[in-house]
BALOBA-1460 file (C-alpha; in Angstrom, 3 decimals):
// residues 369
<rec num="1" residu="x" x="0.000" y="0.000" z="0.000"/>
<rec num="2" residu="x" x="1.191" y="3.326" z="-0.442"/>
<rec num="3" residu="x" x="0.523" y="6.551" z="0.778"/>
<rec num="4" residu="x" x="0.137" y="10.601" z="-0.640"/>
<rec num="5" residu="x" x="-0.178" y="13.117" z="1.698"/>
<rec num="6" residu="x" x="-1.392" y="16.228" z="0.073"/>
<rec num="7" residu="x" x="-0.492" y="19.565" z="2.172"/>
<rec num="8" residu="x" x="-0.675" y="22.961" z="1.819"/>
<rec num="9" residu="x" x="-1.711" y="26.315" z="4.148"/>
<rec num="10" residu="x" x="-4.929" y="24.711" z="5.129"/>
<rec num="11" residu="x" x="-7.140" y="26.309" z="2.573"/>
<rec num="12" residu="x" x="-9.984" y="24.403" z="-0.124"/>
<rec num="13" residu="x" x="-7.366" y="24.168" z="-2.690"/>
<rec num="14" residu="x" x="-5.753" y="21.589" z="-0.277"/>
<rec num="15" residu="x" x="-9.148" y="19.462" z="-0.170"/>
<rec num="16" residu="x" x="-9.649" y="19.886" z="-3.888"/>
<rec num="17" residu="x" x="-6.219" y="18.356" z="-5.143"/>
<rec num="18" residu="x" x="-6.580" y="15.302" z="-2.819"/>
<rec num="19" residu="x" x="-10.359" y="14.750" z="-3.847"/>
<rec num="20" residu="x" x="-9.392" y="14.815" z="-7.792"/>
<rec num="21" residu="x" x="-6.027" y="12.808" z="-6.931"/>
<rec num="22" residu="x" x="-8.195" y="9.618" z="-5.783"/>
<rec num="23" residu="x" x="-10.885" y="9.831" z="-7.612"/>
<rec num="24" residu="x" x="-8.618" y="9.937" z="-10.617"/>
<rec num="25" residu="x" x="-6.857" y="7.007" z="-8.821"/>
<rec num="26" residu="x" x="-9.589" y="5.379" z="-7.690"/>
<rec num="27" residu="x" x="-11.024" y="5.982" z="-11.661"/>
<rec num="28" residu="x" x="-7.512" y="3.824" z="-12.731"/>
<rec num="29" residu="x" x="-8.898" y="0.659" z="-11.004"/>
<rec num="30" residu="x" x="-6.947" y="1.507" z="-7.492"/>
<rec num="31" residu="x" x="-8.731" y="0.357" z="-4.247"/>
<rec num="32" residu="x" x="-8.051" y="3.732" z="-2.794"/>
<rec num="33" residu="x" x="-8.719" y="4.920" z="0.475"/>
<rec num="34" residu="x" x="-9.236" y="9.298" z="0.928"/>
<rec num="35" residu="x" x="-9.012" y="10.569" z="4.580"/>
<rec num="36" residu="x" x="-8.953" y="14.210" z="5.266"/>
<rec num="37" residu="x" x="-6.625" y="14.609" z="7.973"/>
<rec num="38" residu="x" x="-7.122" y="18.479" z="9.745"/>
<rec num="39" residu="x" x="-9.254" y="19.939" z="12.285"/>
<rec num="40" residu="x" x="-11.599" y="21.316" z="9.812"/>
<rec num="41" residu="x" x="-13.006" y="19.024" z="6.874"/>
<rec num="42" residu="x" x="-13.860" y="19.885" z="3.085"/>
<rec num="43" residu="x" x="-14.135" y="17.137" z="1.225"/>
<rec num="44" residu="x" x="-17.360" y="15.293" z="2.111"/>
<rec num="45" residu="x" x="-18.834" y="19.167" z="1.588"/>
<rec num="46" residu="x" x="-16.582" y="19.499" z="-2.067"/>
<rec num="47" residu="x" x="-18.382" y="15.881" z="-2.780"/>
<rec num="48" residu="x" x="-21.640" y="16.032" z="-1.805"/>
<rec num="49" residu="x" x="-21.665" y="13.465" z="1.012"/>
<rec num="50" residu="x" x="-21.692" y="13.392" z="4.554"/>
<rec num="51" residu="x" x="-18.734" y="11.653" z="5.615"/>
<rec num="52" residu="x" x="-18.319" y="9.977" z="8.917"/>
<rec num="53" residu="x" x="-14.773" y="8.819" z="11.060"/>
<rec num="54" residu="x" x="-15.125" y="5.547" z="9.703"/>
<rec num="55" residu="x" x="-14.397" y="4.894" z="6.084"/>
<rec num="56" residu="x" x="-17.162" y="5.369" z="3.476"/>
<rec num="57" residu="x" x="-17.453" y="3.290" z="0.905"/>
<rec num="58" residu="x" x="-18.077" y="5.803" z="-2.547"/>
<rec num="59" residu="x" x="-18.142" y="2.655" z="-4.779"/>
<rec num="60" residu="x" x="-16.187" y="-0.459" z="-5.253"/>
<rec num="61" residu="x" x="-13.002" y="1.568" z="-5.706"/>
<rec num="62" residu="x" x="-13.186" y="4.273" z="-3.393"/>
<rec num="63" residu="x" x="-13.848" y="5.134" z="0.015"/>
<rec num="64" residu="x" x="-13.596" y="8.302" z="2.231"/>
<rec num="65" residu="x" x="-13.237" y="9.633" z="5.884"/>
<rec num="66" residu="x" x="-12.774" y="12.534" z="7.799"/>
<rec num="67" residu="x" x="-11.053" y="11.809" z="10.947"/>
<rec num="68" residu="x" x="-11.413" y="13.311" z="14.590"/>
<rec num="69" residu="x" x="-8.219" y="13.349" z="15.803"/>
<rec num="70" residu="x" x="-8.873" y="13.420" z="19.261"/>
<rec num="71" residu="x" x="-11.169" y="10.287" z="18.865"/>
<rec num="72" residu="x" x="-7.952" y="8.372" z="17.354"/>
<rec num="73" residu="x" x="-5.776" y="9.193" z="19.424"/>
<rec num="74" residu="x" x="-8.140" y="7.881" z="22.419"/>
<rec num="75" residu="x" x="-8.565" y="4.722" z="20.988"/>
<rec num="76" residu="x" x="-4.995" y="4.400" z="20.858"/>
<rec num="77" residu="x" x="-4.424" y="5.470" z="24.572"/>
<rec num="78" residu="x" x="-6.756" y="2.632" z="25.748"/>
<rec num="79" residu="x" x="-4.766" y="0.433" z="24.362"/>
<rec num="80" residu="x" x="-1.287" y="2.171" z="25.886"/>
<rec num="81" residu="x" x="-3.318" y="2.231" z="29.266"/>
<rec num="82" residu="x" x="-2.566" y="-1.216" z="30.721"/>
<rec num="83" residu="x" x="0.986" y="-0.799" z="30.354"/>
<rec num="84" residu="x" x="0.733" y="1.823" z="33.040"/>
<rec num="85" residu="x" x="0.813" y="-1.086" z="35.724"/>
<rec num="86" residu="x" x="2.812" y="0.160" z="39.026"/>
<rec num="87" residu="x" x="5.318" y="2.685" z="40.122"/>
<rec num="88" residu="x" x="5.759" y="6.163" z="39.196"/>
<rec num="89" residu="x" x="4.057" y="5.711" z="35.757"/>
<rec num="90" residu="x" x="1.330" y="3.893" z="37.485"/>
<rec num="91" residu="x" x="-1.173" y="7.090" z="38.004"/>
<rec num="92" residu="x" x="-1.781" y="7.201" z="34.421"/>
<rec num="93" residu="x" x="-3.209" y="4.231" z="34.189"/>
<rec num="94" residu="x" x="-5.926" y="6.170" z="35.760"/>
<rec num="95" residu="x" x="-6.342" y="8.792" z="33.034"/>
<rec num="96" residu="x" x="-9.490" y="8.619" z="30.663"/>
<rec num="97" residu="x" x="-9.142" y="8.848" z="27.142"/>
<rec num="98" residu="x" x="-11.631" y="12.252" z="27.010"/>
<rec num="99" residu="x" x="-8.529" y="13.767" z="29.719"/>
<rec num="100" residu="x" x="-6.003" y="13.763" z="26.710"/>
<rec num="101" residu="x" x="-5.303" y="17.211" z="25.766"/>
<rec num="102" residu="x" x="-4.991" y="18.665" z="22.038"/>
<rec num="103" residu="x" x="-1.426" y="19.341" z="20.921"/>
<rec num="104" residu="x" x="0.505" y="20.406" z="17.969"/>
<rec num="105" residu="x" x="0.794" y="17.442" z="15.441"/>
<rec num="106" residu="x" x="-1.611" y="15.410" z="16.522"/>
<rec num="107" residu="x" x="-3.565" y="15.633" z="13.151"/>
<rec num="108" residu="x" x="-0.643" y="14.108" z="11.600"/>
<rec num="109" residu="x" x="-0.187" y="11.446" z="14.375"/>
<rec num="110" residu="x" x="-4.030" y="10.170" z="13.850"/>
<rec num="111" residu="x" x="-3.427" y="10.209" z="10.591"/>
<rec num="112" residu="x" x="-0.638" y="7.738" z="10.672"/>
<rec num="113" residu="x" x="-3.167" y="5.729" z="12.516"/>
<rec num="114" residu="x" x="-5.701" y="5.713" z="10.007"/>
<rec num="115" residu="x" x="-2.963" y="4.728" z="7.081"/>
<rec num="116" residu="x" x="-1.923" y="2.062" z="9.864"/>
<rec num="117" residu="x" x="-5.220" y="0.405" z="10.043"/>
<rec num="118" residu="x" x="-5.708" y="0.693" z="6.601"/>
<rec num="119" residu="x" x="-2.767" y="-0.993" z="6.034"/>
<rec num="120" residu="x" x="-3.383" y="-3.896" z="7.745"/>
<rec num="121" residu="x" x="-6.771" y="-4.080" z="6.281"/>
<rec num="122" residu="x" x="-5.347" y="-5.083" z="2.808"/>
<rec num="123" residu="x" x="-8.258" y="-3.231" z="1.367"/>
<rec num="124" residu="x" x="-6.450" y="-0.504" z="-0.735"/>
<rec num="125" residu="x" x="-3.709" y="-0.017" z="-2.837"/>
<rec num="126" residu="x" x="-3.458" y="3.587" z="-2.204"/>
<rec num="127" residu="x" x="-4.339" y="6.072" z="0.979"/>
<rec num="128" residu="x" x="-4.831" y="9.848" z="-0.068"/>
<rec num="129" residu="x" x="-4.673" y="12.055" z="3.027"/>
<rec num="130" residu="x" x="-6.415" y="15.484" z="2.687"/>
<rec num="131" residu="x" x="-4.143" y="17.293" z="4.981"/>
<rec num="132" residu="x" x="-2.540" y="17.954" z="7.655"/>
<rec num="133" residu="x" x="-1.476" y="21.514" z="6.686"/>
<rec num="134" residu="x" x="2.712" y="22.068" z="5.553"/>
<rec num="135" residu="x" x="3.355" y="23.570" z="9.526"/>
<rec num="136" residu="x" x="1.609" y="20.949" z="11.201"/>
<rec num="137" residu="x" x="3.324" y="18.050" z="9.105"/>
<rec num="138" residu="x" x="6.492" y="19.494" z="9.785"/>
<rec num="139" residu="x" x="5.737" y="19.458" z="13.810"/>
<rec num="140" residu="x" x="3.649" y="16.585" z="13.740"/>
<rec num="141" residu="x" x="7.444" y="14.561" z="12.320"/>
<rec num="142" residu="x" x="9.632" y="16.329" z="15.135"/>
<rec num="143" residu="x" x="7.984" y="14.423" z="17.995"/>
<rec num="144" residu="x" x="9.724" y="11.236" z="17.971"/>
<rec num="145" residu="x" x="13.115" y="13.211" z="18.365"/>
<rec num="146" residu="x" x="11.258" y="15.594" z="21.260"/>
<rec num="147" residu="x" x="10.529" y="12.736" z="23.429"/>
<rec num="148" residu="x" x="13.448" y="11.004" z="22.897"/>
<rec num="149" residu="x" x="15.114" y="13.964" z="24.229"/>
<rec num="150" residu="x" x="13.010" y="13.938" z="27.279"/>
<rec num="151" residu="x" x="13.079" y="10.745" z="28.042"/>
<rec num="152" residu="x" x="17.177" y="10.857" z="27.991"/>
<rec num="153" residu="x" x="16.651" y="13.956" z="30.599"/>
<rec num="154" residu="x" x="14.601" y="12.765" z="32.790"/>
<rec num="155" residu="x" x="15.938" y="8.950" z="32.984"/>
<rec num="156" residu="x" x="18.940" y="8.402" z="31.068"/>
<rec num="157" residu="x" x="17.683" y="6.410" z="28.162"/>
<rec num="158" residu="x" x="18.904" y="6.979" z="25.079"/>
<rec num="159" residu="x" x="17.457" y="5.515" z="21.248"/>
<rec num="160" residu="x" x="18.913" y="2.136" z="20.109"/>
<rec num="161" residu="x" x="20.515" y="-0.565" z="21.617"/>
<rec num="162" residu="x" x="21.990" y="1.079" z="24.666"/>
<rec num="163" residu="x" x="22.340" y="3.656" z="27.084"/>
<rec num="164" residu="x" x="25.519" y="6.526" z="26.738"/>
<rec num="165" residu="x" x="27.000" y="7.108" z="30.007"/>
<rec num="166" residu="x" x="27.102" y="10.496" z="29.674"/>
<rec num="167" residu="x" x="23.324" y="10.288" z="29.718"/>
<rec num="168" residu="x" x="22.996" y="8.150" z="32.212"/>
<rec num="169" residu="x" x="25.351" y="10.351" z="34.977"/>
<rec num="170" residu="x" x="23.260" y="13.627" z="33.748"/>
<rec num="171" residu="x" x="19.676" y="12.070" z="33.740"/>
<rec num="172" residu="x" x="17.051" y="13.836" z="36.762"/>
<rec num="173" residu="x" x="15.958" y="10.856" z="37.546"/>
<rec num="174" residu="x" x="18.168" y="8.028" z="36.649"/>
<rec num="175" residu="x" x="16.353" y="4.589" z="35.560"/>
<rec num="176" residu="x" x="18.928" y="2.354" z="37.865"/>
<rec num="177" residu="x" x="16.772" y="4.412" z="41.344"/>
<rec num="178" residu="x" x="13.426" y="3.332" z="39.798"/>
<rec num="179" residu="x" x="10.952" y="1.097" z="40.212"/>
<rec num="180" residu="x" x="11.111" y="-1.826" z="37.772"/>
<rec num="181" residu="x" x="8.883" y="-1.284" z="34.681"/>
<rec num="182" residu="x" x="8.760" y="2.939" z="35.208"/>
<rec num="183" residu="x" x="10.412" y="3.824" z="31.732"/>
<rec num="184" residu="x" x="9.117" y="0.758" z="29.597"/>
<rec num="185" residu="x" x="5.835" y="2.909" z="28.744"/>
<rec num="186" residu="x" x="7.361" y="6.006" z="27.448"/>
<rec num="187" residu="x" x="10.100" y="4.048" z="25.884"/>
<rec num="188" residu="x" x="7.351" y="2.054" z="24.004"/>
<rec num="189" residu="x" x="5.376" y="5.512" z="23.532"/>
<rec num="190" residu="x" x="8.872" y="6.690" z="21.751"/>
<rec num="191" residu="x" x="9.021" y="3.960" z="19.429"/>
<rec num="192" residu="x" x="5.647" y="4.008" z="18.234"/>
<rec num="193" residu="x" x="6.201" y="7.345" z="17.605"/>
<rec num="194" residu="x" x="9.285" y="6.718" z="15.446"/>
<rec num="195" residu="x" x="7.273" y="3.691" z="13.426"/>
<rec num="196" residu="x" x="4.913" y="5.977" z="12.625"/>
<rec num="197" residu="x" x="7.177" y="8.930" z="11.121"/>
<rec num="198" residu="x" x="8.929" y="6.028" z="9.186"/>
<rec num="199" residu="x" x="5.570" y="5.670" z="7.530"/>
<rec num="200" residu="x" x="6.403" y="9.087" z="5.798"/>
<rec num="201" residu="x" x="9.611" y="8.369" z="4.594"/>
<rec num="202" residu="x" x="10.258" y="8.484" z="1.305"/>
<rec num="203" residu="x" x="12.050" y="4.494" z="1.531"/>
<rec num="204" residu="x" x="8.630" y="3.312" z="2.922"/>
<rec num="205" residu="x" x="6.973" y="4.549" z="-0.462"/>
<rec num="206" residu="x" x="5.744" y="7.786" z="0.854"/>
<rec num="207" residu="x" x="5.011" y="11.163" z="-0.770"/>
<rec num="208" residu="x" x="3.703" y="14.460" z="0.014"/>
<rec num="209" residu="x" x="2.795" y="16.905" z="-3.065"/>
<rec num="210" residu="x" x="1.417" y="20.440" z="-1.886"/>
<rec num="211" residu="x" x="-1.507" y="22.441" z="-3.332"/>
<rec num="212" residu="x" x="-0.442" y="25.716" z="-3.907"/>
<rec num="213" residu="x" x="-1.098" y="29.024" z="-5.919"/>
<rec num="214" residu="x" x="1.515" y="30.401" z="-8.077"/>
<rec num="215" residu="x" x="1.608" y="33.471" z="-5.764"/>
<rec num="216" residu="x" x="2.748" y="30.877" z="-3.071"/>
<rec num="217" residu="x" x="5.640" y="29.877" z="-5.310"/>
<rec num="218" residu="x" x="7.699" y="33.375" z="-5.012"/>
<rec num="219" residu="x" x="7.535" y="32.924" z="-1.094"/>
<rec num="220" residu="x" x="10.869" y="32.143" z="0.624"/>
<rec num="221" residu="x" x="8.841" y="29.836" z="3.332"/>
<rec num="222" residu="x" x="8.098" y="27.650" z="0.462"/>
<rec num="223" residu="x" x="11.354" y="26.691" z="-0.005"/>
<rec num="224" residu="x" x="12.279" y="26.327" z="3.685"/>
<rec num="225" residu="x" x="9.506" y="23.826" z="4.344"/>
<rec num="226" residu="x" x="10.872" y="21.721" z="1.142"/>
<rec num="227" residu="x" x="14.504" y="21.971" z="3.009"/>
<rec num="228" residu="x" x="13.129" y="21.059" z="6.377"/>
<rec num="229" residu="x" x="10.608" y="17.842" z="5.110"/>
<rec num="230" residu="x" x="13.628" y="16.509" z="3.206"/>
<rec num="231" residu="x" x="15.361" y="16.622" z="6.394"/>
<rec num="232" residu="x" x="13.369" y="14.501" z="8.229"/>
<rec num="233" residu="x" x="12.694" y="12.128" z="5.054"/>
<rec num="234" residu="x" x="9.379" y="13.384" z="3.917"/>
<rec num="235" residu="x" x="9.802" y="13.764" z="0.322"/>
<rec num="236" residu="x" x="8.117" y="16.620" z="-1.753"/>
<rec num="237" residu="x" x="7.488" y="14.896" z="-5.002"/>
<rec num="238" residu="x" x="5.201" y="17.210" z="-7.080"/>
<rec num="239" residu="x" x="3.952" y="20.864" z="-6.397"/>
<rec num="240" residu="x" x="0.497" y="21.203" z="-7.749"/>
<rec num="241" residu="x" x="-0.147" y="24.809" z="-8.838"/>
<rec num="242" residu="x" x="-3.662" y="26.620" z="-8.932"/>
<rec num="243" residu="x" x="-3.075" y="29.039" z="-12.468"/>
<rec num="244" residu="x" x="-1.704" y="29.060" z="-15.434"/>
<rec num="245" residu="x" x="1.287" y="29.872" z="-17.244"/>
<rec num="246" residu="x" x="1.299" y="33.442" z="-17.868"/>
<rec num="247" residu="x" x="1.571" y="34.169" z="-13.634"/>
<rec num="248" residu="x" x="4.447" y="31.969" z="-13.386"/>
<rec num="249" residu="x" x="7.927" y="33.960" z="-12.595"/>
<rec num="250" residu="x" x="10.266" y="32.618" z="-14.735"/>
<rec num="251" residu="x" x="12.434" y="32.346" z="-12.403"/>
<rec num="252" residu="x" x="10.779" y="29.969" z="-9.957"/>
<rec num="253" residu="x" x="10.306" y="27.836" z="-13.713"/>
<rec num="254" residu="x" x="14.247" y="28.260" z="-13.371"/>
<rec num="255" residu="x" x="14.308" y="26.843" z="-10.090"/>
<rec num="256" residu="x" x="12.322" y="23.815" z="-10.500"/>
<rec num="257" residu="x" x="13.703" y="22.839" z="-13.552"/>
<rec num="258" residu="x" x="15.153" y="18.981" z="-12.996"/>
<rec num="259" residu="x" x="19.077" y="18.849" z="-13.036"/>
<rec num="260" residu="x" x="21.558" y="16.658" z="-11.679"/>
<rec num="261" residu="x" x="21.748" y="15.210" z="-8.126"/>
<rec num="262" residu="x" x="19.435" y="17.960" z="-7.409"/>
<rec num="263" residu="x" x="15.925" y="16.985" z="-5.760"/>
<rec num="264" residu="x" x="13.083" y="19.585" z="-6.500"/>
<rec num="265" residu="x" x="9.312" y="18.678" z="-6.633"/>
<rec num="266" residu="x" x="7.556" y="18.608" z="-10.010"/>
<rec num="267" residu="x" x="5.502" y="21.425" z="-11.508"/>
<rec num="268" residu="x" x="2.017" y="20.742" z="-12.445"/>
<rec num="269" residu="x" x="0.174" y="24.046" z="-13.335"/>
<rec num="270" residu="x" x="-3.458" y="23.930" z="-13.903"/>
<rec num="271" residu="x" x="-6.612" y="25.629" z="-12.697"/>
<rec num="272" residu="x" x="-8.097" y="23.442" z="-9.815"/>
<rec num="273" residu="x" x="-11.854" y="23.943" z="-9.345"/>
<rec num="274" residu="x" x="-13.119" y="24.351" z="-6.154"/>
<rec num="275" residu="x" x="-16.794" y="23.933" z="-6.702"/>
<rec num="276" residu="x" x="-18.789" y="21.207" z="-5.336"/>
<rec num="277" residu="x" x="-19.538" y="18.389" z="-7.814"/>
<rec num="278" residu="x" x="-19.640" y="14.480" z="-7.444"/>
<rec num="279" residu="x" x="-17.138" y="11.693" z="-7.828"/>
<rec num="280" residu="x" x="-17.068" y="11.708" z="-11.753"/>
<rec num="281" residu="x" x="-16.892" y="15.246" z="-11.827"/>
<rec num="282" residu="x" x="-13.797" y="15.572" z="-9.304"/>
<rec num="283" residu="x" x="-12.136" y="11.776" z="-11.515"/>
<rec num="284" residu="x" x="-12.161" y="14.128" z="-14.588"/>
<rec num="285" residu="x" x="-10.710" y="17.315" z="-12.601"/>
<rec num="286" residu="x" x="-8.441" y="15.032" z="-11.525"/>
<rec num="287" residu="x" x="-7.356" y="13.482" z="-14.820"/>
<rec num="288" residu="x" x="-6.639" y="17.153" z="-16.248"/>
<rec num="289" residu="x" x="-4.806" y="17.851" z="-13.495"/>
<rec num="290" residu="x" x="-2.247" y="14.980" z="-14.028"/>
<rec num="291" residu="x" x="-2.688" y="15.207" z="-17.878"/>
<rec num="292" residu="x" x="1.012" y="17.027" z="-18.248"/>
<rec num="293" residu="x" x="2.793" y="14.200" z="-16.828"/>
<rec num="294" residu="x" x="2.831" y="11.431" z="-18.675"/>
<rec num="295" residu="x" x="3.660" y="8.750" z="-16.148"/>
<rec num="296" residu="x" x="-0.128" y="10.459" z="-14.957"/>
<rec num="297" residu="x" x="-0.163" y="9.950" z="-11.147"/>
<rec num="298" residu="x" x="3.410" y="9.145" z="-10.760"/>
<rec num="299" residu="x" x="2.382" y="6.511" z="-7.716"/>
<rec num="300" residu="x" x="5.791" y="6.554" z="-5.306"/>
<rec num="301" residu="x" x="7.996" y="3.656" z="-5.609"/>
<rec num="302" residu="x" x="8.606" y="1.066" z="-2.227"/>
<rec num="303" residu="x" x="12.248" y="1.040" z="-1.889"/>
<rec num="304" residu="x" x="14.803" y="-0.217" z="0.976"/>
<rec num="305" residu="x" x="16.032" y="2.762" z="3.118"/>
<rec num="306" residu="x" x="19.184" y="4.402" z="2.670"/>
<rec num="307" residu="x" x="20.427" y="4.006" z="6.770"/>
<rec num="308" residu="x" x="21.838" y="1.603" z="8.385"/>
<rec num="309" residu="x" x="23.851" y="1.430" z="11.438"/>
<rec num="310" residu="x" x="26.910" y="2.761" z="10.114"/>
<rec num="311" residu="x" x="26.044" y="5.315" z="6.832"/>
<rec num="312" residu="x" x="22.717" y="7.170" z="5.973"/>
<rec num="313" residu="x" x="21.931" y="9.610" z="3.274"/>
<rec num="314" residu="x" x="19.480" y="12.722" z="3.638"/>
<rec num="315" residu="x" x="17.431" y="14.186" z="0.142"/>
<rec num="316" residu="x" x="16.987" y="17.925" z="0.822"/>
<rec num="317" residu="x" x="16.237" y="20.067" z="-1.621"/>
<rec num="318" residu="x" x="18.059" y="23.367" z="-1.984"/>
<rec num="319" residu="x" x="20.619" y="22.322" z="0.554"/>
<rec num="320" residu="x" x="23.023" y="25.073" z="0.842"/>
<rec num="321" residu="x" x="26.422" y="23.610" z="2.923"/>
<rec num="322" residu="x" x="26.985" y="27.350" z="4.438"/>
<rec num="323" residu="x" x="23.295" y="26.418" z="5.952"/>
<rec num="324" residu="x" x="24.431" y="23.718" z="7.499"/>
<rec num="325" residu="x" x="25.598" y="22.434" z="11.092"/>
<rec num="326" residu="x" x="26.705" y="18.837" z="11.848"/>
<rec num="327" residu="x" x="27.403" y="17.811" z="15.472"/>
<rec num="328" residu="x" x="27.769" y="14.394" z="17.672"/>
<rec num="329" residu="x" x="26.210" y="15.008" z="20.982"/>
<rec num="330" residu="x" x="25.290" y="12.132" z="23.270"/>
<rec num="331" residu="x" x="26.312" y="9.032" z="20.602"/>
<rec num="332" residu="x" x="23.973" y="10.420" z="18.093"/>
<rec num="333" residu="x" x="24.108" y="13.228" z="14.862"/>
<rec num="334" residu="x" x="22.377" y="16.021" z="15.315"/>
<rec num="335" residu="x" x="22.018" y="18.238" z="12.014"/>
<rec num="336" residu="x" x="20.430" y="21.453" z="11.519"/>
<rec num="337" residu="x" x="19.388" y="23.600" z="8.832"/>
<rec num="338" residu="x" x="17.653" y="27.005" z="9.731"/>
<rec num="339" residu="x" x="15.341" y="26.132" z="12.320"/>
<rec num="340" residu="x" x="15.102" y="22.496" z="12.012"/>
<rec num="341" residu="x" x="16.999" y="20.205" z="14.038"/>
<rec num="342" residu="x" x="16.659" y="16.217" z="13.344"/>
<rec num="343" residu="x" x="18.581" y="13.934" z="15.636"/>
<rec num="344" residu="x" x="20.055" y="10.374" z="14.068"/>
<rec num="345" residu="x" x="21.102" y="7.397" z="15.780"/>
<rec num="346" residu="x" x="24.427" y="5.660" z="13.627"/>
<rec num="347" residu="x" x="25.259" y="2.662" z="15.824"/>
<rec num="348" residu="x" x="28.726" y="2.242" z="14.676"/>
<rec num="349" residu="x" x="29.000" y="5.888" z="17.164"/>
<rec num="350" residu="x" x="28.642" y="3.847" z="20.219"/>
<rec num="351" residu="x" x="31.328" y="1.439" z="18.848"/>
<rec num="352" residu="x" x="34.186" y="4.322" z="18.841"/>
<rec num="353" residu="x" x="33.826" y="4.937" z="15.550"/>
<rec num="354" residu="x" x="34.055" y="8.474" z="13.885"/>
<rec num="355" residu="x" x="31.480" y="10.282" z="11.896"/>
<rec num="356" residu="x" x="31.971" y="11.561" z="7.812"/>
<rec num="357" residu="x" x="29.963" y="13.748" z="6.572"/>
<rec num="358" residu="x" x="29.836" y="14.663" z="2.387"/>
<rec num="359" residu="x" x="27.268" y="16.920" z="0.548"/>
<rec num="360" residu="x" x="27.023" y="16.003" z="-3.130"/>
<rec num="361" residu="x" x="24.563" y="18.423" z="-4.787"/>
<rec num="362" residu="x" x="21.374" y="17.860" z="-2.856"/>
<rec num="363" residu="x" x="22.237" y="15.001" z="-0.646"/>
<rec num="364" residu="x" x="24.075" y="14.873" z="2.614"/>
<rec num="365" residu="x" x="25.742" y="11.409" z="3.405"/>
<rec num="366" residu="x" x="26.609" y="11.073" z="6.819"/>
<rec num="367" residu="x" x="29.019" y="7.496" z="7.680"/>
<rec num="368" residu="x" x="30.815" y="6.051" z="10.443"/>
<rec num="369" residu="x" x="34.407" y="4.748" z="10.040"/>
């Protein structure tokens, strides 16, 4: 199964492009799956059908959603809630679901429960996901390295298959004075965090493809956000354009022209309606809007990833070298690029071993020797 997230700034044109992308799909003979993903829905209203948070099945080949975040996530903390058993971490146990407070990224986290479930379903060949907005995507895939710093602060535990000493002698509340069983919930909170941003990698046969209007093109933010999702693996594949030709700067047409080892998003400029109509209607919107490419949908290949414990290679488009900082703190990389910071975990650090690092065009390879 694979997945397309389709982003933008939160506005209809975001709802439109992921309606016409599976329908269109779902028009190809693809079992396809269309979940719209933020606090505010659009596309049971753009279709003409009152969607619930359970999948809706259109006809044989497609179904829809619109998810309540706070619903998924509940589900999924009853099911966390009997690992809460004794000891320090025993009072949560306690905790209803309806306690859980709203935070950023969670949109993106339920989400990657819906494409989950799907998954294991075996029902579709393809999950569109209306949303979650370019800002909250970009929050939503910092978690996993937010609590893994806090749970290294508060008890020593660091990713992988070990602990660092220098963790261990700094932590607030080191693991070896606690109760047996204390850490094992956040550290299995942590990881399931972490399984689910791998979902969005582009090795697990991910994309995301933003809805945007050629206005939104000239802004600078535009190109930070592609910087910062190809840092944390989230591949921008295609940029879908609301206009036409004649508003296009040439010089952004400069900028997104392929070239070598470089690894900028697709331009696909056509007028996408935002009127209500039904599933034909938005299949043939969607056809148009794919008609310039001509592998049409361009579905994302399932690949291997590029890491493993002792070399790993980051995609990031317009990666400028002066931009970037490389450090080893705590037996892990840290790199940063602007305001994004990802944390990495090369095992061969813990062995002694000392890290490379090697830009070539728009890739950064990072190794251990």
């Amino acid at each position: 199964m694979r997945l397309l997230i389709i982003s933008g700034e939160g506005n209809t044109l975001q709802s439109a492009a992921a309606l016409a992308t599976a329908c269109y799909a779902a028009q190809t003979g693809l079992r396809v799956l269309l979940a719209s993903a933020g606090p505010t829905h659009r596309i049971g209203e753009l279709m003409g059908q009152k969607l619930g948070t359970r999948p809706l099945e259109i006809d044989a080949h497609l179904a829809a959603m619109e998810a309540c975040a706070v619903d998924e996530l509940g589900e999924r903390w009853e099911e966390l809630q009997p690992l809460f058993q004794s000891g320090v971490m025993g009072w949560l146990r306690d905790i209803s679901s309806d306690e859980l407070p709203s935070f950023p990224g969670m949109d993106t986290i339920a989400a990657m429960l819906i494409v989950d479930r799907a998954a294991k379903t075996k029902q579709f060949d393809l999950v569109v996901l209306d949303g979650p907005t370019t800002d909250n995507l970009l929050r939503a895939i910092t978690l996993p390295d937010t609590l893994r710093w806090l749970v290294r602060l508060l008890f020593g535990i660091d990713r992988g298959t070990g602990r660092s000493r220098s963790s261990e002698a700094s932590a607030l509340l080191p693991v070896a004075i606690l109760p047996s069983g204390t850490s094992a919930p956040l550290q299995d909170l942590r990881v399931v965090l972490e399984q689910y941003r791998e979902r969005l990698y582009a090795s697990s046969g991910t994309r995301v493809r933003l809805a945007l209007t050629t206005e939104e093109l000239d802004l600078p933010s535009l190109y930070q956000s592609l910087s910062g999702l190809g840092l944390y693996g989230a591949e921008v594949d295609t940029l879908l354009v609301h206009g036409n030709g004649r508003e296009l700067n040439p010089k952004v047409v400069e900028v997104f022209t392929p070239r070598p080892n470089a690894f900028r998003p697709d331009l696909l400029l056509e007028s996408i309606p935002v009127t209500q109509t039904e599933r034909t209607g938005w299949a043939e919107r969607g056809e148009q809007l794919y008609a310039r490419r001509e592998s049409g949908l361009a579905l994302p290949e399932i690949s291997e990833p590029e890491t493993s414990q002792h070399a790993c290679f980051l995609h990031i488009p317009f990666l400028d070298p002066h931009r970037l900082d490389i450090a080893v703190a705590n037996e892990e990389v840290i790199v940063r690029i602007d305001q994004f910071r990802r944390h990495l975990l090369l095992p061969g650090l813990v062995g002694g071993g000392r890290l490379r690092a090697k830009v070539e065009g728009e890739t950064l390879r990072l190794w251990v020797e």
